[in-house]
C-alpha positions in Angstrom: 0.0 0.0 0.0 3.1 2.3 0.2 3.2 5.4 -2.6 7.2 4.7 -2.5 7.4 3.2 -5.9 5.9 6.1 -7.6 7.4 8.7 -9.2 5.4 11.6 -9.0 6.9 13.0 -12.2 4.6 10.3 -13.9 1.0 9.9 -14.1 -1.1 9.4 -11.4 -3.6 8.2 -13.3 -2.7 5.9 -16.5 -5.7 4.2 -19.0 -4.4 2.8 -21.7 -6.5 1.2 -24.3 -9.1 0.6 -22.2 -11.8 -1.7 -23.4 -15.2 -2.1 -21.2 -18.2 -4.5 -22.3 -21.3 -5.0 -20.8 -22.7 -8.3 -21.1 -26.2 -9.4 -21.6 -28.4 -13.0 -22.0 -28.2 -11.7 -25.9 -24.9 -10.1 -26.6 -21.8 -8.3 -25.3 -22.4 -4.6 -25.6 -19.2 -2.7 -26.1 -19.5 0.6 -24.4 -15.6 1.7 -24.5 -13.0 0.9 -26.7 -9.5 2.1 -27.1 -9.6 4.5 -24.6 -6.9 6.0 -23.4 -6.3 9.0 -21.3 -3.1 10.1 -18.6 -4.1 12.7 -15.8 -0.9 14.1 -14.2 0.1 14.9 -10.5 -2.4 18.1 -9.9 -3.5 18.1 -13.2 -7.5 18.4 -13.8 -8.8 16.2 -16.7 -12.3 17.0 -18.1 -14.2 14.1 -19.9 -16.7 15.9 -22.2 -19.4 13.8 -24.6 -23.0 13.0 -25.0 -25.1 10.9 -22.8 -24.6 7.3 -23.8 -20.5 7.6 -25.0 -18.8 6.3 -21.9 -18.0 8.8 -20.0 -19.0 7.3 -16.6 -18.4 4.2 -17.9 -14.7 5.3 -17.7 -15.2 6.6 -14.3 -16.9 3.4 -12.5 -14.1 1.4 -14.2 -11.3 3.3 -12.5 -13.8 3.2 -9.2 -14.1 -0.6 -10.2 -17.3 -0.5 -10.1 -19.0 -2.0 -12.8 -21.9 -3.9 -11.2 -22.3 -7.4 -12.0 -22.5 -7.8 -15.8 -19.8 -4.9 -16.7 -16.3 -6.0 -17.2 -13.2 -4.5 -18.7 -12.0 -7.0 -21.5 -9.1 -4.9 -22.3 -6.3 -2.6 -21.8 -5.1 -1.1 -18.6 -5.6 1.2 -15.4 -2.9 2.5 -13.4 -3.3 4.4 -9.9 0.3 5.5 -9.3 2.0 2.7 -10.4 0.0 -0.1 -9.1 -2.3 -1.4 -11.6 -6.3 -1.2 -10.6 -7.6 -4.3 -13.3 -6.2 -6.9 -11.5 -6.2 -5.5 -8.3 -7.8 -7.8 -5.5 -10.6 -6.5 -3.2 -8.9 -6.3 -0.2 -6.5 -4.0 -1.8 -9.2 -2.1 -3.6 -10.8 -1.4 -0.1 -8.1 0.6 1.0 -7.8 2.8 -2.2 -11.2 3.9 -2.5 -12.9 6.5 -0.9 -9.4 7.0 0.6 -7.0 8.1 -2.2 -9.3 8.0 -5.1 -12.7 9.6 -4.3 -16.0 10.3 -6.3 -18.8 12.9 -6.1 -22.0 11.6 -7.7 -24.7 13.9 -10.1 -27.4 13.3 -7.2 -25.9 14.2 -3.9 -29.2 12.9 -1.9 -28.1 9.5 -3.4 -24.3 9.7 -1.3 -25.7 10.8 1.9 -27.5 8.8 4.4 -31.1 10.5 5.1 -31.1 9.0 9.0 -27.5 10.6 10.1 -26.7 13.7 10.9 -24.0 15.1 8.8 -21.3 15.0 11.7 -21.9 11.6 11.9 -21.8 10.8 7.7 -18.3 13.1 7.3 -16.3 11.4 11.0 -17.4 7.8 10.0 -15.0 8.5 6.9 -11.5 8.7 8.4 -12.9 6.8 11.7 -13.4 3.8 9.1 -10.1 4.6 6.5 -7.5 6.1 9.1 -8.4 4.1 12.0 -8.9 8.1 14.0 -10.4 8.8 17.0 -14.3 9.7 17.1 -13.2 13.3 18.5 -10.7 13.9 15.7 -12.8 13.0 13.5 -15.2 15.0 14.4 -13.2 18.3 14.7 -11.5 17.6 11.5 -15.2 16.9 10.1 -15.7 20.7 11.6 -12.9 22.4 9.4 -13.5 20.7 5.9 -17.3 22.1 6.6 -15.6 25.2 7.0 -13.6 25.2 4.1 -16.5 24.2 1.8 -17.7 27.9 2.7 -20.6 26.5 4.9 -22.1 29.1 7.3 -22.3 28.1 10.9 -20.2 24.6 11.0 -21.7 23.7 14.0 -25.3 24.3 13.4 -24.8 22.1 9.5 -22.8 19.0 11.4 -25.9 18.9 13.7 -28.4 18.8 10.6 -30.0 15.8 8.9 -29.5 15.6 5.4 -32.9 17.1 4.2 -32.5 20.2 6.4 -30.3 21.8 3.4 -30.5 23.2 0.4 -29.5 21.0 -3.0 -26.4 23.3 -3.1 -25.6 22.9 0.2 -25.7 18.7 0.1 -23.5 18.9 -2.8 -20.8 21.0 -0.8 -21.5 17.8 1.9 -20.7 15.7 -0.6 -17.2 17.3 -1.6 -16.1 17.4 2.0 -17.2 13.7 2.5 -15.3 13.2 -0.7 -11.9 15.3 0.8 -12.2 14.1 4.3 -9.3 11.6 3.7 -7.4 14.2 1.4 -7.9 11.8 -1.7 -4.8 11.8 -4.4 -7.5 11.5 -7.1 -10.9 12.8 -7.0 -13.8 11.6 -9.7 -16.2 14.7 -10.5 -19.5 12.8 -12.0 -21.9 16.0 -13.2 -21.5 17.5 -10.0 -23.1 20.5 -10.5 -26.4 19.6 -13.5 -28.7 19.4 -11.1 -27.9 22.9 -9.6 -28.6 26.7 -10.4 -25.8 28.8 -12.0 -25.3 30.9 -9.3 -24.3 27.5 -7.0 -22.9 25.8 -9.2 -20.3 29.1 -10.1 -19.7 29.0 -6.3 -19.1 25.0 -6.2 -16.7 25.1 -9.5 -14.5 28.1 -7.4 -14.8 25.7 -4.4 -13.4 22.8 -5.8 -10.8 24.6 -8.2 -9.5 26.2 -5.0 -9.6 23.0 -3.2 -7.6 20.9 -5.5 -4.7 23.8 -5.4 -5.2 23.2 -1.7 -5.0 19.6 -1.4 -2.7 19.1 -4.2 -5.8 16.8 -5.9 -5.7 15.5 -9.2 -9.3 15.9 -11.0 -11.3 13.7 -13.3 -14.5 16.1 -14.1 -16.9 14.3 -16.5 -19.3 16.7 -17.8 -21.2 17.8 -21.2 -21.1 21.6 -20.6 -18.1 22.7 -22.5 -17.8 26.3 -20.4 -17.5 24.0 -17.3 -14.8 22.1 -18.5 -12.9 25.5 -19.4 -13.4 27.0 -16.2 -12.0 23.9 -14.3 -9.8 21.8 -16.5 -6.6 22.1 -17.5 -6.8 19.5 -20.2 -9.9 17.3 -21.7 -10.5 14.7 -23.5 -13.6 14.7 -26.2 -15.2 11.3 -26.4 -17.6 9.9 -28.9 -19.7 6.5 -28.7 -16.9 5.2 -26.5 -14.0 6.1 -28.0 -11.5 9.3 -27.0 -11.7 11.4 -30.6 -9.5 14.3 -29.5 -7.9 15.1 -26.4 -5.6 18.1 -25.2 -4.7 21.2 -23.2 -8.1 22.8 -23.0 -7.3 26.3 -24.5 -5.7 24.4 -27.4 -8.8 22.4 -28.1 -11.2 25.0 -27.8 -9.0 27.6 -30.2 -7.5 24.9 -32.6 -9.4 22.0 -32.5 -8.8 19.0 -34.9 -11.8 16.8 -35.2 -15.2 16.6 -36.9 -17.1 15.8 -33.9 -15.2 18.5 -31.3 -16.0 21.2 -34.0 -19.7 20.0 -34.5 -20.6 20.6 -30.6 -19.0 23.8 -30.9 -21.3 24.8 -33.4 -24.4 23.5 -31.4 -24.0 25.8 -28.3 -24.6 29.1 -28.1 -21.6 31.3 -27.9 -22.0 35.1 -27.6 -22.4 36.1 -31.1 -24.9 33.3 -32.4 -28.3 34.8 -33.4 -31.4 32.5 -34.0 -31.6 34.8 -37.2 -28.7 35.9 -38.6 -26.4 33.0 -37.0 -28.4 30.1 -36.1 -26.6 27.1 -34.3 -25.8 24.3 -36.2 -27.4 20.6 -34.9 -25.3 17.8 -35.5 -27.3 15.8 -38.6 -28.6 12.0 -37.7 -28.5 10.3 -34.1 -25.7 8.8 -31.9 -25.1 5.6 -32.7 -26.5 2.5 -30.1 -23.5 0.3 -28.8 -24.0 -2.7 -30.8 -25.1 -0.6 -34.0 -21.8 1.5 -34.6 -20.9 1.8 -38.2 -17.4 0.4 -39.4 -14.2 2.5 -39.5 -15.0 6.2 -38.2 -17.9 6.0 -35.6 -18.5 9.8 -36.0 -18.7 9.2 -39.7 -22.9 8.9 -40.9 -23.0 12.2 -39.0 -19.5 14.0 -40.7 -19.4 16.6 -42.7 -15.8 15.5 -44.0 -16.7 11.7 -44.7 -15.3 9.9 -47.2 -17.0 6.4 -48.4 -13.8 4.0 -48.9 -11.5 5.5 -46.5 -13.5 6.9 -43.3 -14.8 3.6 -43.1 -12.4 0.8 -43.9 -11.2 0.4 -40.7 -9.6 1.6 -37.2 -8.9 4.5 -37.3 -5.8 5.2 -34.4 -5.2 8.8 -32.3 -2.5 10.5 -33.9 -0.5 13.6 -32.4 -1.0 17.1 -33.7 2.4 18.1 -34.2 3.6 21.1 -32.1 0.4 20.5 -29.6 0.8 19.7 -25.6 -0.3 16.3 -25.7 -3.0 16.6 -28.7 -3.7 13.9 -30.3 -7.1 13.5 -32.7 -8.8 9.9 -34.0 -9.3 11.5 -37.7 -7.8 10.6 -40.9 -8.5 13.9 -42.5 -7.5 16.5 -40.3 -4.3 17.9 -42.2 -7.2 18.0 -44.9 -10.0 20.3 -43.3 -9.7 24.0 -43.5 -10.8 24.6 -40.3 -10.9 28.2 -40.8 -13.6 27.7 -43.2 -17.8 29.1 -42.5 -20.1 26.2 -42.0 -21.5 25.5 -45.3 -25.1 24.4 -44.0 -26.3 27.9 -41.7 -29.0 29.3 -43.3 -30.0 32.8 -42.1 -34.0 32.6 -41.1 -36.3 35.8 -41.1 -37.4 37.4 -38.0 -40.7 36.8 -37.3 -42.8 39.4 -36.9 -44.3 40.5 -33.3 -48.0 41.0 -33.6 -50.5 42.3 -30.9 -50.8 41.7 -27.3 -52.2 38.0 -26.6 -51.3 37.8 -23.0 -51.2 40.6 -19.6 -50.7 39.9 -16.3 -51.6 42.5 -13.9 -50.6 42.3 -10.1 -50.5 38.8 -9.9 -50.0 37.5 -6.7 -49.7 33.9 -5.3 -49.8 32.7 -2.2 -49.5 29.3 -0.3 -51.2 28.8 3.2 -48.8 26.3 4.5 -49.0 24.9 8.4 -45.9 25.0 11.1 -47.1 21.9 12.8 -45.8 18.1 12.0 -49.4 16.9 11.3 -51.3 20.1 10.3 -51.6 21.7 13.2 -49.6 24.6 14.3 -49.9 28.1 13.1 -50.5 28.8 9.4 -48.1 30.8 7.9 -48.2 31.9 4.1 -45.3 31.2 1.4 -45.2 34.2 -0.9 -44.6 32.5 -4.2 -45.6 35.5 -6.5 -45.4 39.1 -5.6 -47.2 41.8 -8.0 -46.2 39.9 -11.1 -47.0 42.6 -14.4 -45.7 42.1 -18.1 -47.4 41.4 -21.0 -46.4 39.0 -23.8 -47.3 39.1 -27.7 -47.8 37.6 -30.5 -44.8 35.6 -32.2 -42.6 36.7 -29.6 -40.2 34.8 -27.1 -40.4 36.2 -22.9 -37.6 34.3 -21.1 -38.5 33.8 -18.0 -35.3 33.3 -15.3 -34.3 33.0 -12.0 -32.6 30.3 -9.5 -34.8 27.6 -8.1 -37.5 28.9 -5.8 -38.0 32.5 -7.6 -41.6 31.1 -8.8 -41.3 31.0 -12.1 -42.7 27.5 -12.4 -46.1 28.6 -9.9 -46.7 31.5 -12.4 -46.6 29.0 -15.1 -48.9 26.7 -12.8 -51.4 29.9 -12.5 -51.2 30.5 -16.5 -52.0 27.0 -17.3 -55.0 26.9 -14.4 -53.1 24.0 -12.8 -53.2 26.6 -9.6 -55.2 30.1 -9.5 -54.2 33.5 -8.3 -54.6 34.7 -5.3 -55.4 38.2 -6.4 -54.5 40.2 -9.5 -55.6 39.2 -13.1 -54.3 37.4 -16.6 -56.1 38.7 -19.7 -55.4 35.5 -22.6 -57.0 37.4 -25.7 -59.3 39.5 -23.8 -60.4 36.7 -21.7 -59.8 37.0 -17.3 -59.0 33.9 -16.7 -57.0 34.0 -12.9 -59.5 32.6 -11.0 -60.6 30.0 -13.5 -59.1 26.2 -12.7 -58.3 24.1 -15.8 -61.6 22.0 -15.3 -63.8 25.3 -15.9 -61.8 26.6 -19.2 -63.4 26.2 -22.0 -61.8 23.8 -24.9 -60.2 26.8 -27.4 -58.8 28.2 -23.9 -57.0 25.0 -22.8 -56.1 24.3 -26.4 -54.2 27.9 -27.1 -52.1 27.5 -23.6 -50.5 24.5 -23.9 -46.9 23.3 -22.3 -43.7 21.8 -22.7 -41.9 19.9 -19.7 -38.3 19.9 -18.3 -38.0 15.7 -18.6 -39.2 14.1 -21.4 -39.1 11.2 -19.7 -42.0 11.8 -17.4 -44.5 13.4 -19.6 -45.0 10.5 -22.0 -47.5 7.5 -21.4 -45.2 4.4 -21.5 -47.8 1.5 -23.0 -48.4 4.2 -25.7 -47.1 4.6 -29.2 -46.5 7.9 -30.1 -49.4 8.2 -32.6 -51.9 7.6 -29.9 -50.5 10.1 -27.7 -50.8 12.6 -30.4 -54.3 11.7 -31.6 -55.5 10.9 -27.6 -54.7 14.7 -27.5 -56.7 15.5 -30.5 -59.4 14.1 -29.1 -59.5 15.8 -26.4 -59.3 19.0 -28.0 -62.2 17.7 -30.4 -60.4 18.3 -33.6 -60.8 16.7 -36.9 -64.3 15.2 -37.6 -63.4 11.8 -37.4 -60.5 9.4 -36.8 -59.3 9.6 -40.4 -59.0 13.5 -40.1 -57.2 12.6 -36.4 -54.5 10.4 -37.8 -53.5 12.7 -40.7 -53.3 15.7 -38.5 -50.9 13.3 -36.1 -48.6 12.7 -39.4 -48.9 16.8 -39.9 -47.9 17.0 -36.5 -44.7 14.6 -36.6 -43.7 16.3 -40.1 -43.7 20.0 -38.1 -41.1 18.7 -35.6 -38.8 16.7 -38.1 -39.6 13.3 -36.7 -40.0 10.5 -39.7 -43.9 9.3 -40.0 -43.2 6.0 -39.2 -42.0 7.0 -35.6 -46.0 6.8 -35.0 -45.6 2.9 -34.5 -42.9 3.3 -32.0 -43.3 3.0 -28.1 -41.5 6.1 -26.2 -38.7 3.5 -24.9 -37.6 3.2 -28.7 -37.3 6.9 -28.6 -34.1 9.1 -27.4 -34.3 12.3 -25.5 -34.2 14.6 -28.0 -36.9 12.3 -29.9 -39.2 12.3 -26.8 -39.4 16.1 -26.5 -40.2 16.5 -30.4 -42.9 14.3 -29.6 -44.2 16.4 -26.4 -44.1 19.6 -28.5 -46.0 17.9 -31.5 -48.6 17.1 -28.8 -48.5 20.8 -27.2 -49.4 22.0 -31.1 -52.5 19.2 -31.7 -54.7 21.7 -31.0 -53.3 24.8 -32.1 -51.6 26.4 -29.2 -51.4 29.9 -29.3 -49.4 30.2 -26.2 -47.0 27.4 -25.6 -45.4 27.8 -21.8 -41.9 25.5 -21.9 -40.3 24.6 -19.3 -36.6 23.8 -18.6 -37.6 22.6 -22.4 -33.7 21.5 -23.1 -31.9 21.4 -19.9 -32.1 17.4 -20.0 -31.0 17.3 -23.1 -27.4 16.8 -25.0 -25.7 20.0 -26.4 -25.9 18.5 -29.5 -29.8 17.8 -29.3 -30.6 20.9 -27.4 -29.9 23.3 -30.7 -31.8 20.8 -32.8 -34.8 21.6 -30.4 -34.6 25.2 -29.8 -34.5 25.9 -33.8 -37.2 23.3 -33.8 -39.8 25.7 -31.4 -37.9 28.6 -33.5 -39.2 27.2 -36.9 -42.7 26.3 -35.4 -43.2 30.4 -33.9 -42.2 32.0 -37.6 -44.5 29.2 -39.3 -47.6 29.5 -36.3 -46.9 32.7 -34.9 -46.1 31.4 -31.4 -45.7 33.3 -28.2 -43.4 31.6 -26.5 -43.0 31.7 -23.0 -39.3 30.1 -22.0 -38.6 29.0 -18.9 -34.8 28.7 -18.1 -31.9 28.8 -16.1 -29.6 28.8 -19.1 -29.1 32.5 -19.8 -26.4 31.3 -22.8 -29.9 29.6 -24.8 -31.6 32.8 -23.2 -29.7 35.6 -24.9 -30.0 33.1 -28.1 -33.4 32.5 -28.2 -35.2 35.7 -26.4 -36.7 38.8 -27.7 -37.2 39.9 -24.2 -36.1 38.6 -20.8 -37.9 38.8 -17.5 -35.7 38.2 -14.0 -37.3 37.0 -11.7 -36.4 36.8 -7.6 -38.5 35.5 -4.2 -41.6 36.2 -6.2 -40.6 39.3 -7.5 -39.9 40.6 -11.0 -36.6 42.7 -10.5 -36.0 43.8 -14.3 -37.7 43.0 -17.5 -36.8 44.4 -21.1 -35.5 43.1 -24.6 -32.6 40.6 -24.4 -29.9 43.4 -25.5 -30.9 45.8 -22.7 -30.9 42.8 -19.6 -27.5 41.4 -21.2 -25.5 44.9 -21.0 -25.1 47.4 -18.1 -27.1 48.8 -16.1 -28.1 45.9 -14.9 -29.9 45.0 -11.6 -27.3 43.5 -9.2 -29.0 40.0 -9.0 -28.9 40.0 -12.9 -25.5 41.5 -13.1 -24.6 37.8 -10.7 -26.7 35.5 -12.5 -24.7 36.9 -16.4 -21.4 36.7 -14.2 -22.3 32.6 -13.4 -22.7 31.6 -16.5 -19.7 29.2 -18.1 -19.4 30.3 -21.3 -17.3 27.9 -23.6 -14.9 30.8 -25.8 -11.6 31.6 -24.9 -12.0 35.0 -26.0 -14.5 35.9 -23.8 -13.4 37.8 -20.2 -15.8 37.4 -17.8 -16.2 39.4 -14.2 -16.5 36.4 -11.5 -19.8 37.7 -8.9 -20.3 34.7 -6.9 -23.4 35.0 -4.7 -22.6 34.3 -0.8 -25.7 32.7 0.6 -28.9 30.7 -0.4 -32.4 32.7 -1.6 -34.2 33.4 1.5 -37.1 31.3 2.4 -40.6 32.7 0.7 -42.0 31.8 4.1 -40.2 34.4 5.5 -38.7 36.6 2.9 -36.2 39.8 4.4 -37.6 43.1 4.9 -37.1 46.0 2.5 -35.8 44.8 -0.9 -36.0 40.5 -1.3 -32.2 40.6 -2.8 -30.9 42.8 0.0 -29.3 39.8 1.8 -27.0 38.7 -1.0 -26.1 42.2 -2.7 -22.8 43.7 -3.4 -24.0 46.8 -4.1 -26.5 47.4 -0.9 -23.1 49.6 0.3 -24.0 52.3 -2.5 -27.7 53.2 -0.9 -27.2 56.1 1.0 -29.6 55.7 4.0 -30.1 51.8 4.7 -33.2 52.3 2.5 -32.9 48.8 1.3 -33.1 47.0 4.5 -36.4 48.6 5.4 -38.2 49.7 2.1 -39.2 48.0 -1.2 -37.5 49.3 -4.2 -39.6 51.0 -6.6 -40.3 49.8 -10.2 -38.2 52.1 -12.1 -38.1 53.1 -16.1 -34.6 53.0 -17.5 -35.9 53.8 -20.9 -36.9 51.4 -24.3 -39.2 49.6 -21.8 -36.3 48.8 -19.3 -37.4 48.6 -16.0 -35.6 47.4 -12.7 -36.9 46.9 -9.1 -33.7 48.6 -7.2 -32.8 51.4 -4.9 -29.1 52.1 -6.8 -29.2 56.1 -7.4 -28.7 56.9 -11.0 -24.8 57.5 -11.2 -23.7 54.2 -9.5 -26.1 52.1 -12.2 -24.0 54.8 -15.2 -20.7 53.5 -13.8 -21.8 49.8 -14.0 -19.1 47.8 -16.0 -20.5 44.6 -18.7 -19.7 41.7 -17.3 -18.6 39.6 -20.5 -16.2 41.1 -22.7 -15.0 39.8 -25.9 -10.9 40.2 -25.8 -9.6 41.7 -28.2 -7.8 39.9 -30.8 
């Protein structure tokens, strides 16, 4: 078990040609093949791909942890020096969770909803180190402090579900660091999370690996993550490394198909759904046992070549002058990759027609009791506060904030799933706040119709997808009988680019992207007018997510669509938006057209939220706000302005005025309004927060 044969000069973490296969009663599945990857002492390694090309695959193998019918059947893994395949369980024992650590996606899933935290973060060195219960539990005390928790003492004592999401996965980390680990696995740490925690989490763990001296493995498909934390990655495809390199290098120069294909599916400051539309990558990832032969990224290449792309392996070779970059592609001294896409088309602007939605003074409020079992006092959750704006035809309103703002309970009031408290929503001339789903009339429920976060859950499973569609044009009594039905459902899959003969197939045949296509043909059966959408991408691949957005784009310049989008993403916001509403505790704290929210004067919470965002461009120079603290409870929401607790600017209101008085809604001009105290030079002086460098 002694380190002495190492030299730390060499890697600490060595996969060479790795092979993993997953075996079933019917075939072997190769998920990885070739793969091979070397993460240096204090070096952080990012492993970027779509869902399904191995990436945790490559993680649980180094974990060993492949469950029952997983096995690597080739190649090798090195943990300094000592090799992991063959390594017996005893042995393994003491390596994990001791030098070689993981954080999970889902941090409920690592911690133990009976313990108190104390108890969860001692047991680790109690049970690795052989330490004391009172060391443990004082050093348990100061890796709680350095994972910027307020009031160590109060959190040890806490049970799991006492924190926030953000807080459990800072729990996590220091349950991950509480035996220093040589080597820590990063799994999607922060997808579940809002921007503003997961910018504070991606500081916190830089700062901690320069602290520890931790090597990183950080697996992830958001391309501005990886840049932030990484000092190298490594770009897999359908299980095979296709490029790999010192981040900048990749990002600025990069030398294969599939690395330039994602870059052109995200949007990067500059892409407009007009004039610069992103760029989906044609066709669908290829299942395990399907893959073609020779290139694996080839059906979907712009650069493929019948003959030679796919006559056989194709090996990684080294980019000459590069740190360590190395690219599986045959072509690559061919490309100019210098050269415009060939396929953007430029799209005209649709045009914004009349007012079809207003909400005036709409307020929300819950009646929730203190008491275990419903007795107690009752105290109210303030979910929306005075919510105004008004939507029109053809147009996209981004709606954003963290988790909690309420910008899924006003969506919840629009759709009559929940009514208002008090205030009213006019839906072409029609008051319909107080009126529940069951009491709207058909053409009502038809026009407002929704989009969900998760695919997954919105779809009936014992269902094809042509009965879903038609079961919803039945209910919105369309076509005069079921002939007039089933055409309208083959309409329907042609409007969001899904082949007819998808209306045999059962959702579990379908992929992610697929599914949602299929929830927004069935939001348009019966004409929706309004279509409210929800998270609409944010489970979906980089790749898929431009295919959909340009999808809901196409539909609104064919239909006419007002669009209300739902988001934490403010990169698809800025692409997508005509104008942008920030929402906070209930409140609506600045609305107006995308170009007047994304440059200064900005309303400090918005101004935080731009600064979070990871945005994958080198060129880009970003001012780092992180936000100290969680959003206060809408049970019990601060006095005087809602933001006044996590500010940086409170320091500029002369007076204390925002500790004891609302702000007033104020007119910055073209429609621009923000909810803030800030006199009228400090907001002149405020700075952009992302610059493009000059070249």
């Amino acid at each position: 078990m002694t380190d002495t044969a190492w030299d730390p000069s060499q890697p600490i973490l060595d996969i060479d040609h790795l092979s993993i296969s997953f075996f079933t009663r019917l075939r072997e599945i190769p998920a990885v093949m070739d793969f091979s990857c070397k993460v240096m002492a204090g070096e952080s390694m990012g492993l970027v791909g779509e869902s399904g090309c191995g990436k945790s695959t490559v993680a649980l193998a180094v974990m060993r942890d492949l469950g029952k019918n997983g096995r690597i059947v080739a190649g090798s893994i090195k943990f300094k020096g000592r090799e992991l395949v063959t390594m017996g369980d005893e042995e393994l024992r003491g390596i994990r969770g001791s030098e070689i650590a993981m954080i999970y996606q889902e941090p409920m899933a690592s911690l133990n909803p009976a313990m108190k935290i104390g108890a969860q973060l001692a047991e680790v060195p109690m049970i690795h180190q052989g330490m004391a219960q009172a060391e443990a539990w004082a050093l348990a005390r100061q890796i709680v402090a350095d994972v910027r928790l307020p009031d160590p003492d109060r959190i040890l004592h806490a049970f799991p579900h006492q924190l926030s999401g953000g807080q459990q996965q800072r729990i996590v980390i220091a349950m991950a660091l509480m035996s220093k680990p040589a080597l820590l696995i990063l799994d999607e740490p922060t997808t579940a999370l809002d921007v503003t925690v997961e910018a504070g989490i991606v500081d916190l763990v830089k700062d901690l690996g320069h602290k520890y001296g931790t090597s990183m493995l950080f697996i992830s498909h958001n391309l501005g993550l990886i840049m932030d934390v990484c000092d190298r990655l490594c770009v897999m495809y359908s299980g095979e490394a296709v490029e790999t390199g010192n981040v900048v290098e990749v990002f600025d120069t990069m030398r294969h198909p599939y690395t330039q294909a994602l870059f052109r599916s995200i949007p990067l400051p500059g892409a407009d759904k007009n004039a610069r539309p992103l760029i989906s990558i044609p066709g669908n990832f290829p299942l395990p046992h399907e893959r073609p032969k020779g290139c694996n990224f080839g059906p979907r290449c712009d650069y493929f070549q019948a003959g030679r792309c796919d006559a056989g392996d194709i090996p990684m070779s080294p980019v000459p002058g590069g740190d360590r970059h190395a690219t599986r592609c045959l072509k690559w001294t061919e490309i100019d990759w210098n050269a415009p896409p060939a396929a953007r088309v430029v799209k005209t602007k649709a045009p914004i027609g009349k007012v079809v939605l207003k909400m005036e003074d709409l307020k929300k409020y819950y009646s929730i009791s203190s008491g275990a079992f419903g007795g107690g006092t009752a105290k109210v959750v303030k979910a929306n506060e005075t919510l105004s704006f008004e939507a029109h035809e053809g147009e996209t309103l981004a709606i954003v904030g963290e988790s909690g703002c309420g910008k899924s309970t006003f969506a919840k009031v629009l759709m009559g799933l929940e009514t208002a408290t008090s205030g009213s929503i006019m839906l072409f001339d029609e008051n319909v706040q107080s009126t529940p789903i069951q009491k709207r009339n058909v053409d009502t429920v038809s026009s407002v119709q929704m989009v969900f976060q998760n695919p997954f859950d919105t779809l009936n499973p014992s269902m094809t997808v042509g009965r879903q569609i038609i079961r919803a044009l039945e209910v919105f009594h369309f076509g005069a009988d079921d002939k007039a039905r089933e055409t309208r459902m083959l309409e329907l899959l042609d409007l969001v680019k899904l082949p007819r003969a998808f209306a045999d197939r059962m959702p579990r045949q379908l992929s992610g992207g697929q599914k949602q296509r299929v929830g927004i043909a069935r939001a348009f059966a019966g004409g929706a007018k309004v279509v409210v959408a929800d998270e609409p991408v944010s489970a979906l691949d980089v790749s898929v997510q431009a295919a959909v957005t340009d999808l809901l784009m196409d539909i609104q310049r064919e239909n006419g669509t007002t669009l209300l989008f739902i988001s934490h993403d403010l990169s698809i916001v800025r692409y997508l938006s005509d104008r942008v509403l920030v929402m906070y505790l209930g409140h609506v704290v600045e609305t107006g057209t995308t170009d007047q929210v994304f440059n200064p004067p900005y309303h400090p919470y918005t101004e935080a939220l731009l600064s979070a965002v990871p945005i994958a461009d080198t060129k880009v120079i970003r001012k780092r706000i992180v936000l100290e603290g969680d959003i206060p409870s809408a049970v019990n929401p601060p006095p005087g302005c809602p933001f006044q607790t996590r500010c940086r600017w409170k320091s500029q209101v002369p007076g204390g005025l925002c500790d004891v008085e609302m702000p007033p809604v104020r007119m910055l001009g073209g429609g621009h309004q923000i909810k803030c105290h800030l006199p009228e030079e400090v907001l002149s002086q405020m700075e952009p927060v992302i610059k493009i460098a000059a070249e």
